[in-house]
N, C-alpha and C positions, 0 to 999 in steps of 0.2 A: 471572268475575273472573280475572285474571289477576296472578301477583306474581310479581315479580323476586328468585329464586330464586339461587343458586350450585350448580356444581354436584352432587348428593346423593352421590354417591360421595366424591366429594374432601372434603365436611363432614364424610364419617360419618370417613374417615381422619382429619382434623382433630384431630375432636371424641377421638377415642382415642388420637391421640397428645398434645396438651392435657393432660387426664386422667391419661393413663400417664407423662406426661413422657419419653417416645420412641417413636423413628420404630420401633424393632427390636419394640416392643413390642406397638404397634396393629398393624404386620401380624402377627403372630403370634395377636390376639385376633380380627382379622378373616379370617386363614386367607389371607393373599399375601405377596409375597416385601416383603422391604425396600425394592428398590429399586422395586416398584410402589407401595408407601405414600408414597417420596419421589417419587416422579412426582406421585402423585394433590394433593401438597402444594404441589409447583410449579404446578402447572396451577388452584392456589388460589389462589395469589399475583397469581399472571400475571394473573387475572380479578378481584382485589380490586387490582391497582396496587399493590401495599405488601407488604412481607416478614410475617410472621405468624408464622415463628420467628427466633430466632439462634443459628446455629450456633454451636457449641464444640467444643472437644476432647473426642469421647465423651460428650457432654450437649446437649443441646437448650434454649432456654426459649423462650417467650410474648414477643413484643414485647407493644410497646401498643395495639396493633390487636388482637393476636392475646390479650389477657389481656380486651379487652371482647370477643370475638367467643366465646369458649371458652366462657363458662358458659350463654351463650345458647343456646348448639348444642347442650350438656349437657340443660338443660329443655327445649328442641325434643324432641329424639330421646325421653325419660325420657316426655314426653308422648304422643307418637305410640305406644312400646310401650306404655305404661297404656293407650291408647286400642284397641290391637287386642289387648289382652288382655280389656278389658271385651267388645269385641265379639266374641271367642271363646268368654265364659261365664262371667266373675266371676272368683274368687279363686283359682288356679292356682300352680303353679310354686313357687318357693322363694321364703320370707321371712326375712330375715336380720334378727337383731335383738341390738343391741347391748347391755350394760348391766354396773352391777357387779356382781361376784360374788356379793355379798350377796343382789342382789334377785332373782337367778337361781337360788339355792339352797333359798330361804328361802320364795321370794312364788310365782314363774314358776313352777318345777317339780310345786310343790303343785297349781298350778290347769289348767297347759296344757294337760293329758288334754281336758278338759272343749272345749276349744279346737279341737285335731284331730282328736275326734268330729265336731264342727260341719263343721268345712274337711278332709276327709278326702284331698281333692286339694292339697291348700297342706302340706308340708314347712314345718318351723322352724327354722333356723338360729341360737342363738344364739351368739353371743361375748362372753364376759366379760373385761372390763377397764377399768380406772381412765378411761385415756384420752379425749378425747375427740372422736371422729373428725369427718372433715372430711366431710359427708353429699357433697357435691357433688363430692367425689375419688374418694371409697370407697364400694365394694359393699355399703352398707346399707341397709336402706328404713328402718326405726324404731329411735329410741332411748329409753330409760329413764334419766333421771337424775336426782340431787340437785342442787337450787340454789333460784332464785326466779322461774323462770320465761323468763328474758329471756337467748337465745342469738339472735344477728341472722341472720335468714334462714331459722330454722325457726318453727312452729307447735307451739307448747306444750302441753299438755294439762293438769290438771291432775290429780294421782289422790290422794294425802293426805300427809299431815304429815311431816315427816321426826323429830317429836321423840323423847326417850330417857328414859330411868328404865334404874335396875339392876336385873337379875334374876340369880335361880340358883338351884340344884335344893333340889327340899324337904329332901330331906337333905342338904344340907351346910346347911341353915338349920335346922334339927332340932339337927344337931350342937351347935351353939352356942347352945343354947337361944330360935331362933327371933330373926328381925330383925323389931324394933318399931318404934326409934327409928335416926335414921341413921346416929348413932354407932356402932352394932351391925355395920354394914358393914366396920368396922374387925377387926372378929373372925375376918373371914376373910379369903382372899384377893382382892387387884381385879385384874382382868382389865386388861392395859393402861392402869394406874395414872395413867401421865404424862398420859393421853387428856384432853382440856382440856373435854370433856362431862361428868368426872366433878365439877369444881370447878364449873361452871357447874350441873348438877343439887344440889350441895351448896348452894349462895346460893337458887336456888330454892325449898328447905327450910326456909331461914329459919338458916341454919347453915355456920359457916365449913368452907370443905377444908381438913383437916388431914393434910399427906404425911407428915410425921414418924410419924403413925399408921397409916401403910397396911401390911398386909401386901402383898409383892408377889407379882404373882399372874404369869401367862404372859404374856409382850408377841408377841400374833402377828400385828397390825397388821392384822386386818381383823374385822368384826364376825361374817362366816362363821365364824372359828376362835374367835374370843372365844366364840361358842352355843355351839358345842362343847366347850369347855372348860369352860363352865358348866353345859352336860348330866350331864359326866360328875364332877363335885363339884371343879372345880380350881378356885375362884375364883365368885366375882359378875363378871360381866358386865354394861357399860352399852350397852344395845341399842335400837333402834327399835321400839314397842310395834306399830306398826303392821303390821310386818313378820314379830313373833315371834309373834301373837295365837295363833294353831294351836298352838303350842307352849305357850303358855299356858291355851289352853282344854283340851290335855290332860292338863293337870297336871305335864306332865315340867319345865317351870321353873315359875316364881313372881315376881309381882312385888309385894312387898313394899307399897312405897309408891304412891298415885293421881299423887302430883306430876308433872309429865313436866317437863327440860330442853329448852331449844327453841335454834336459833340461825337462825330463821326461815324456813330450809331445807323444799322438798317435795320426794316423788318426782311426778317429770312424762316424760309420754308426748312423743316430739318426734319429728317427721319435715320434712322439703323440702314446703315451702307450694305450690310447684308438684305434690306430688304427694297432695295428699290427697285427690281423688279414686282413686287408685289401688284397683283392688278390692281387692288383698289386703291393703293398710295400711289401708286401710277397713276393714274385718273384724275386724285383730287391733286394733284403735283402738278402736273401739265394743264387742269382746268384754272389752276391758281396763275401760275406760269403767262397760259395765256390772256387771262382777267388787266392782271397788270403791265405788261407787254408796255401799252401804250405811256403807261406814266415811266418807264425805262428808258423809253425814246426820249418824251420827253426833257427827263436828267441828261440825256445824252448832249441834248440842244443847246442845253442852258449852259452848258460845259465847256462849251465851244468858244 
């Protein structure tokens, strides 16, 4: 079989400047000079008829040829290395994995160990933040996020619930004579008050939010810092049960009430549907996969 190829050199420059959004950039990633990345791109052109970038002043972009040829070339290459990685020996190399701070502090950290026992050759890279990167621009294989499922062009996973309830440490619930009713909530400090899961868990109870009544508690805009703050007696915090469970099974918070607030939000595993064969997102997918298993069944139960 025979296919009509372009040239591999000049794609792979292509494909990296595409990607990097410069010429200065892809030789530098591929180790040649500028003016051989712009050669390699002429000598693209020349053999597809049609320009595939537009020059500017000190920036580059994508024509229309060049904006449907770029992601192709992307999955091309991303396949070929997954492919001589597997034929090298499976899970290898570095994994870079995206996600909020939350679930990196709280979920990941707790359990990794267990992970690179397993893959003793696989390093983990993660990075924490909000954001939500572009897989097919940027250096990630997997991500972790809240939503429902449905980001276009990646492969979801699903792992459990994103819902909330408030906790906080036995002794600042001691203090106040212990939280019964949700009123009692009131007695102490809320952890990020304004937080629109607290009204939302409050209607769930069968009981209006009432702000006039809150104490306020530390506003530090992420559920990392809100645990923390409820570890060390500043406040009830409204947190993801799923994510706090460890913390709750050793007694150092409490969660008061079974109710959970929901705004139909999960944590889901996601990666480039081109690359889930990949060994090493293979690996950390199915170790993830089976980690949470049990709290799946769980939601299952509860369902019922």
């Amino acid at each position: 079989m025979s296919w009509e190829l372009p040239p591999l050199g000049a794609i792979r420059v292509f494909e990296a400047a595409a990607r990097l959004g410069s010429f200065t950039k892809a030789a530098e990633e591929l180790g040649m000079t500028q003016s051989a990345a712009s050669y390699q791109i002429k000598v693209l052109e020349e053999r597809a008829g049609t320009p595939l970038f537009l020059r500017k002043t000190r920036q580059i972009a994508l024509t229309e040829a060049g904006q449907q040829l770029a992601p192709r070339a992307t999955d091309a290459f991303s396949s070929l290395a997954d492919a001589w990685v597997a034929t090298k020996g499976g899970a290898t190399g570095v994994l870079s994995v995206t996600t909020m701070e939350t679930f990196a502090t709280n979920w990941l950290a707790v359990w990794l160990g267990t992970f690179q026992l397993m893959h003793p050759d696989l390093a983990v890279k993660v990075n924490t933040s909000q954001r939500l990167v572009d897989f097919s621009r940027e250096d990630m294989d997997v991500g972790i996020r809240t939503g429902t499922g449905n980001w276009p062009g990646l492969t979801a996973h699903y792992l459990f619930k994103a819902d909330y309830t408030p906790m906080l440490s036995p002794r600042l619930a001691e203090s106040v004579g212990g939280i019964h009713h949700p009123e009692d909530l009131y007695k102490v400090p809320l952890c990020c008050a304004s937080d629109p899961w607290w009204k939302i868990w409050f209607e769930a109870m069968g009981v209006p939010f009432e702000p006039d009544r809150v104490i306020a508690g530390p506003m530090l805009g992420s559920q990392a810092y809100d645990a923390m703050a409820a570890l060390t007696d500043r406040g009830a915090a409204i947190l993801t049960r799923n994510i706090y469970s460890a913390l709750l099974a050793k007694g150092q918070l409490i969660q008061p009430f079974d109710v959970l607030g929901s705004d139909g939000d999960g944590y889901w595993l996601v990666h480039l549907e081109s690359r889930r064969n990949t060994p090493k997102i293979k690996a950390f997918r199915d170790w993830v996969l089976a980690q949470t298993a049990d709290i799946r069944e769980r939601e299952k139960g509860e369902a019922r």
